[in-house]
MILOTI-976486 format. One record per residue (C-alpha): residue number from 1; residue in one letter; x, y, z. Coordinates in nm, 3 decimals. Example, Ala and Ser with C-alpha at 12.3 -4.5 7.8 and 13.67 -1.06 7.14 Angstrom:
BEGIN
R     n   res         X         Y         Z
R     1     a     1.230    -0.450     0.780
R     2     s     1.367    -0.106     0.714
This chain:
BEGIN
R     n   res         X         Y         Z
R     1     x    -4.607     3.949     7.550
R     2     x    -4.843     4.060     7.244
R     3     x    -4.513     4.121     7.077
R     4     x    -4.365     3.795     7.126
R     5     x    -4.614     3.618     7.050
R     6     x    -4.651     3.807     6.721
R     7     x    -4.251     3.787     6.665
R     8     x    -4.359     3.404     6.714
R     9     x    -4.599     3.399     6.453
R    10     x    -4.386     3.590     6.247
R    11     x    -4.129     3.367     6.272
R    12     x    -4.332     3.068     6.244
R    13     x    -4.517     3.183     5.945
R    14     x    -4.211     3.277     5.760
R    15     x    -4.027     2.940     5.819
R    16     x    -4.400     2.793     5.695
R    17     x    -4.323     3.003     5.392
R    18     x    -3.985     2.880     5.362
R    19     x    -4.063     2.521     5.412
R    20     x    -4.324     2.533     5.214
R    21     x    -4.155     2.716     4.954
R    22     x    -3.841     2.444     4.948
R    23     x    -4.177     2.164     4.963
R    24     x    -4.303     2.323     4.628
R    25     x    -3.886     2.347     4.529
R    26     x    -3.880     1.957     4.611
R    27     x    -4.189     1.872     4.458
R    28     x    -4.086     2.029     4.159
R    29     x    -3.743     1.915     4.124
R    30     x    -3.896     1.532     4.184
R    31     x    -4.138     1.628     3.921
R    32     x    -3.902     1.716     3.635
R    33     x    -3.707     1.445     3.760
R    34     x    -4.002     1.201     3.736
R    35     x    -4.024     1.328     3.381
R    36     x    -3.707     1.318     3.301
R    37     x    -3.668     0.949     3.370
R    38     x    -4.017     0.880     3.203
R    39     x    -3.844     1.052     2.895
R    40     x    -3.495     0.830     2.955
R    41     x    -3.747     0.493     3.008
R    42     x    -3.901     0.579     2.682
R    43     x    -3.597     0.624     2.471
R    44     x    -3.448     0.286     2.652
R    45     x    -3.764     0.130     2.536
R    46     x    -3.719     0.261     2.192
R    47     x    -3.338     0.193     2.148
R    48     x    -3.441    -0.190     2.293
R    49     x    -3.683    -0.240     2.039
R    50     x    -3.465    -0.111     1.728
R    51     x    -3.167    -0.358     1.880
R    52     x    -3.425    -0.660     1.894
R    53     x    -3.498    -0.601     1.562
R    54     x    -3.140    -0.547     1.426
R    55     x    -3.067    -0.877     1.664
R    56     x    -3.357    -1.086     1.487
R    57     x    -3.230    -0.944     1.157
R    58     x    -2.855    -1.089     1.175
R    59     x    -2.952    -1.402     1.373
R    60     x    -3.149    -1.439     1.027
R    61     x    -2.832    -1.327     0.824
R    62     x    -2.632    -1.588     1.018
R    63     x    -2.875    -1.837     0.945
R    64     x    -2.820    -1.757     0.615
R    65     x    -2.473    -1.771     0.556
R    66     x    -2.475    -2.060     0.790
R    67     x    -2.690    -2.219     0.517
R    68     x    -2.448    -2.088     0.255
R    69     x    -2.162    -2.211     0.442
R    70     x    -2.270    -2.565     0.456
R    71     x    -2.380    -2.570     0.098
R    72     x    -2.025    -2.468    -0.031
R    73     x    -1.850    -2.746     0.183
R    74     x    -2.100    -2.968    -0.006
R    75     x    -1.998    -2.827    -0.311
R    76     x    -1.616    -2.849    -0.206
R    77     x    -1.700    -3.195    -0.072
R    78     x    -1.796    -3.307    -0.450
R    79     x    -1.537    -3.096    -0.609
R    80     x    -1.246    -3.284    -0.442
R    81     x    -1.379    -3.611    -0.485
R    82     x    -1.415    -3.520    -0.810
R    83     x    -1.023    -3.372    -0.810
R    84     x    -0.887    -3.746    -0.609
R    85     x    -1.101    -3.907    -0.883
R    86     x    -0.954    -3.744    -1.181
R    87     x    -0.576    -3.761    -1.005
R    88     x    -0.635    -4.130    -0.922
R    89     x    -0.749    -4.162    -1.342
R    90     x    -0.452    -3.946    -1.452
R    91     x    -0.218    -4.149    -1.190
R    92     x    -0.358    -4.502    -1.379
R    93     x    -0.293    -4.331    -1.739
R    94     x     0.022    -4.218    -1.646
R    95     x     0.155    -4.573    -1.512
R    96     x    -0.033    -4.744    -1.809
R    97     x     0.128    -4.474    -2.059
R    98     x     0.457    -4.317    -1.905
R    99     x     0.555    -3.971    -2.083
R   100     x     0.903    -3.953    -2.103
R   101     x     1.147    -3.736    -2.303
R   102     x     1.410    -3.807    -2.527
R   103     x     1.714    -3.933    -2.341
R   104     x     1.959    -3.766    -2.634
R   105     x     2.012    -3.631    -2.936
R   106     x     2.084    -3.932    -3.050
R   107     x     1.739    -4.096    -2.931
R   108     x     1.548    -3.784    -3.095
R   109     x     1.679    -3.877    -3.443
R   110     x     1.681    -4.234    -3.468
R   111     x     1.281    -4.125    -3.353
R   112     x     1.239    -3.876    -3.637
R   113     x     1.418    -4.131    -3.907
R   114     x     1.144    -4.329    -3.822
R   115     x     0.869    -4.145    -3.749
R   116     x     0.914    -3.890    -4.044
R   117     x     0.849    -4.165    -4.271
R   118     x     0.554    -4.326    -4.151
R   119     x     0.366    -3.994    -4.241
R   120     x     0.218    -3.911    -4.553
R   121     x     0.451    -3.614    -4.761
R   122     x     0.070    -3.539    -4.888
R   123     x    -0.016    -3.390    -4.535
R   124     x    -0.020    -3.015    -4.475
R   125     x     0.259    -2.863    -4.241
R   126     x    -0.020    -2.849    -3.924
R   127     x    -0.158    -3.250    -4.035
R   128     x     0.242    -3.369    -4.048
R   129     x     0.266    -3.192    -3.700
R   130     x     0.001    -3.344    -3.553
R   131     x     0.094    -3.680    -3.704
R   132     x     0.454    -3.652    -3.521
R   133     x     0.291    -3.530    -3.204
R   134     x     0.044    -3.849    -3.225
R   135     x     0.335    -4.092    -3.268
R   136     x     0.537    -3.942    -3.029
R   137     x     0.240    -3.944    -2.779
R   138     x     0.205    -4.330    -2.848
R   139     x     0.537    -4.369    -2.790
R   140     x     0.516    -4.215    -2.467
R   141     x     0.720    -3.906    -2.559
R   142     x     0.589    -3.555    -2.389
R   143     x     0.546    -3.346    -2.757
R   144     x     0.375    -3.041    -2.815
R   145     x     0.301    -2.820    -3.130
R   146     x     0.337    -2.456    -3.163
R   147     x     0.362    -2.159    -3.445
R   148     x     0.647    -2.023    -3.537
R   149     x     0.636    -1.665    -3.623
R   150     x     0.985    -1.657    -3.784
R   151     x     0.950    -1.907    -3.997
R   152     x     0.549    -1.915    -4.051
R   153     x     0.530    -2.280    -3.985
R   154     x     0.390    -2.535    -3.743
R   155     x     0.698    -2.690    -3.530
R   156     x     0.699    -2.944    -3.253
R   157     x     0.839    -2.827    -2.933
R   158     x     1.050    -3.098    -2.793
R   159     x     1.250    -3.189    -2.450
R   160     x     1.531    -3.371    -2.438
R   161     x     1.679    -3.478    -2.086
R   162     x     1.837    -3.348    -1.907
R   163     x     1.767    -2.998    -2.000
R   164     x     1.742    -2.895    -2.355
R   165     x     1.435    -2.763    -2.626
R   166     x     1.443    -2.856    -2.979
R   167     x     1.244    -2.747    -3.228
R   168     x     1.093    -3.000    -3.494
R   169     x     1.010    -2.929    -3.819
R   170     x     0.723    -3.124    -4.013
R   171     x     0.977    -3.268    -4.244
R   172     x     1.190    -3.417    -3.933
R   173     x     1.468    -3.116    -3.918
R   174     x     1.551    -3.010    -3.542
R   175     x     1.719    -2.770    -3.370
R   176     x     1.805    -2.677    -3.042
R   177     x     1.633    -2.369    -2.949
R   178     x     1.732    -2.336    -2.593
R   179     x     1.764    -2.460    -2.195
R   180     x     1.457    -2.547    -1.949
């Protein structure tokens, strides 16, 4: 019975040991575990700080360009009043002087006879041109002035309806110079 009972102890210490041993085992595992999720709470603290501050950093930024956004629709505000203002100004010019063109060839000449001899011969080329372009504007007629290379002189670029371009010389020649 000696025997038994020592088998018994035997037995019972080496389960103790083995217990014990899977205890420590546990406690250990727990332990790194414990760490582990110390380590994981720290970085989740960390990464939560750096994304409040990113977060207080663009609600600033969109603050901003709110700010931005609302001063440009201002400035958009003023620059198309300014735009209906100047349309409605160009609208009352245009109704109180209407540009027209020359209706023929005809019209243009019986214009130039006219015209060519209500300026001064004295005048430069460029002064004669402008002179034409001032009457014609007075007379409602759309008239601008341009170089011509070719010819080195100042000419008067002119549209006759429907659909043709003549050239006009300071002394009242003309040509047609092509199709629009």
């Amino acid at each position: 019975m000696l025997q038994t009972k020592q088998n018994w102890f035997r037995r019972g210490f080496i389960g103790l040991c083995i217990l014990s041993g899977l205890l420590v085992a546990t406690v250990g595992f727990l332990g790194y575990q414990w760490n582990n999720t110390a380590s994981a709470k720290d970085n989740l603290q960390s990464s939560y700080n750096t994304l409040s501050a990113e977060k207080e950093g663009l609600i600033t930024e969109n603050i901003s360009l709110y700010s931005q956004v609302n001063t440009l629709n201002s400035q958009n505000s003023q620059k198309s009043s300014q735009i209906i203002n100047l349309t409605n100004q160009i609208n009352q010019l245009n109704a109180k002087y209407p540009q027209k063109y020359f209706t023929s060839v005809t019209a243009l000449k019986n214009w130039l006879n006219t015209a060519v001899n209500k300026v001064s011969w004295s005048l430069s080329g460029w002064d004669r041109s402008l002179a034409l372009q001032k009457l014609a504007l007075a007379d409602g007629y759309i008239w601008n002035i341009s170089y011509d290379d070719y010819t080195n002189t100042y000419i008067n670029v002119v549209f006759v309806e429907p659909e043709y371009i003549y050239y006009v010389w300071h002394d009242g020649d003309y040509e047609l110079r092509g199709y629009y």
